[in-house]
N, C-alpha and C positions, 0 to 999 in steps of 0.2 A: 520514155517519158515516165513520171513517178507516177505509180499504183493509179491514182484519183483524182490526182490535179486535173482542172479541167484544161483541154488547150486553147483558151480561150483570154487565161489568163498569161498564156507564155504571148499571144497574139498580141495581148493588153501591153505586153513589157514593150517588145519586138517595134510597135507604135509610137512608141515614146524616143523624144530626142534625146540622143546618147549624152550632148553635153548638159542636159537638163539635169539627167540621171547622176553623172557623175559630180557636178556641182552640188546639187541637193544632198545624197550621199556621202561621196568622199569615196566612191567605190574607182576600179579601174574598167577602161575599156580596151577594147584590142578592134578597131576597125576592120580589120583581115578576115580575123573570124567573126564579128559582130558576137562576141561574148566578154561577159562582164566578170569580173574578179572580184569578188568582197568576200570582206571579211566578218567572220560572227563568230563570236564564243570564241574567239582564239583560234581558228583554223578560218580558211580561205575556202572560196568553192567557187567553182565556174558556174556560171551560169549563160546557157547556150537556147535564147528565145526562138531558134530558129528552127533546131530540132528538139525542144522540148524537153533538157536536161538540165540538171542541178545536179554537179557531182564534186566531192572532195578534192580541192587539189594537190592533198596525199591522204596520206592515211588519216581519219575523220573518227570523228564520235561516232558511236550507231544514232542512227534517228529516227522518230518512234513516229510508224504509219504517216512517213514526210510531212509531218506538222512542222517542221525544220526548214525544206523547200519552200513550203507553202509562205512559211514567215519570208524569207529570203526574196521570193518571188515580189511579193509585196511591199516588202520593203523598200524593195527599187522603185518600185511604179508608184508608192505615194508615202514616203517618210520627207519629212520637209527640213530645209535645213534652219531646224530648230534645238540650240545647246538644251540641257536637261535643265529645268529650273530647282532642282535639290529637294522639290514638295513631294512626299509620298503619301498616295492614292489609292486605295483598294479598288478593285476591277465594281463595285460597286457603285464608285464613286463617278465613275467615270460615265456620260451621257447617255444615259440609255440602259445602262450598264446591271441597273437592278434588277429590270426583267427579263433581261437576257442572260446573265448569268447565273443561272439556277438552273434542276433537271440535270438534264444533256448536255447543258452548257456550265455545272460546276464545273469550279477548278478543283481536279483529281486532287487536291491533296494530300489524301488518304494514302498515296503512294509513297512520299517520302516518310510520313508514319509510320507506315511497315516497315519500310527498309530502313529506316534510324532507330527503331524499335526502343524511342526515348531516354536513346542514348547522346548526350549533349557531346560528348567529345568524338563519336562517331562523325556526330549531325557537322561538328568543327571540321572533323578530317575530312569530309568527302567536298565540303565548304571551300577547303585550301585547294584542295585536289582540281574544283573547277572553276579555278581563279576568281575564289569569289576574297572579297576583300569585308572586314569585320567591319557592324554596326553596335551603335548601342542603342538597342533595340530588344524587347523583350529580354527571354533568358536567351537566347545566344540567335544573331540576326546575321546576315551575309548580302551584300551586294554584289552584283554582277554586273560588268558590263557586254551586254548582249549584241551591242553595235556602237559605235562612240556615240547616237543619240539616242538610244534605248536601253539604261540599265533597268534592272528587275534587282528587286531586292527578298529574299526571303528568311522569315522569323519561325522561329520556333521557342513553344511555352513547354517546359518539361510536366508530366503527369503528375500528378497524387494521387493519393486516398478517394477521392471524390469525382476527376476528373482525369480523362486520358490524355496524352500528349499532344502537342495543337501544329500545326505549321500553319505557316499564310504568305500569300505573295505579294509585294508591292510593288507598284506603276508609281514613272516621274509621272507628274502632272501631263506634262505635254505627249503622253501616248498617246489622248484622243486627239492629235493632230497627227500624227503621224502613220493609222491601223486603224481599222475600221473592226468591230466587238469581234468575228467572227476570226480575225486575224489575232486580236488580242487574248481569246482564247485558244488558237493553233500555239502559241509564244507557250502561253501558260501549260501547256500541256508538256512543250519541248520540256521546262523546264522542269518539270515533278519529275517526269520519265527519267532527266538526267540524272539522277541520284542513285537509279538504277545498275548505271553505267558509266562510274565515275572514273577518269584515267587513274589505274595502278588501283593497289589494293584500298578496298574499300574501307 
């Protein structure tokens, strides 16, 4: 089972009816083994409610202290099937969202700052590398599609004189139907972290 995940939540999946899941989703199931097959970020991962595992089904991104499972996990048990509505939202914006999201529950990211070290055509190359697809947005923005109903879009402002390099993440509107804050910050954290660990050279 992953590091921290409680098993309560593989319990919480395990409970739920399989063609709920895969209707709502779009994920697969395999009745034989009662594990599900979806896909995120561009790789596949079983997910196995029974014995408690989330694993790649090949070779996978690294994934940072399973903020990746943990999304996945969740995803199953309460993303609704709802298309994205094209409106982008700051994790602020979102219900609740203001006083939950600060402290411990910033979104990291100060990580992709380091590692793009306000370089715009870096920020582009690791962008492409994790299929994220161009906005016009800020001085150079990328969207991603993290599940077909959950893209994440993130911007970046290049530095001056006065002010250091910026990044920031944006939610479609319909996240808060889909993730509950604590989930929506496990997402946001996969994502700073990705930048880390972008496939091929950085």
């Amino acid at each position: 089972m992953p590091s921290w995940i409680e098993e309560t939540h593989f319990k919480d999946l395990e409970a739920c009816d399989p063609e709920d899941v895969v209707n709502r989703t779009g994920c697969e199931y395999d009745p034989r083994t009662r594990r599900y097959l979806v896909s995120v970020w561009h790789h596949r991962y079983i997910v196995d409610p029974v014995n408690c595992t989330v694993t790649p089904e090949a070779d996978g991104p690294e994934m940072y202290q399973d903020f990746r499972s943990l999304f996945i996990i969740f995803y199953l048990i309460r993303a609704q099937k709802k298309d994205p509505m094209g409106e982008w939202i700051s994790e602020k914006d979102i219900k609740g969202g203001a006083a939950f999201f600060r402290g411990p529950h910033a979104i990291p990211t100060q990580v992709i700052t380091d590692y793009v070290k306000d370089d715009l055509t870096r920020f582009e190359s690791i962008c492409r590398q994790l299929g994220g697809e161009p906005l016009d947005m800020a001085d150079r923005a990328f969207r991603f599609r993290i599940t077909p109903l959950i893209p994440v879009a993130v911007l970046y402002w290049q530095g001056d004189e006065e002010f250091p390099g910026e990044a920031k993440l944006l939610y479609d509107k319909t996240i808060e139907d889909h993730l509950p804050l604590d989930i929506v910050y496990a997402l946001a954290v996969e994502v700073c972290h990705a930048f880390k660990h972008p496939p091929g050279p950085g």
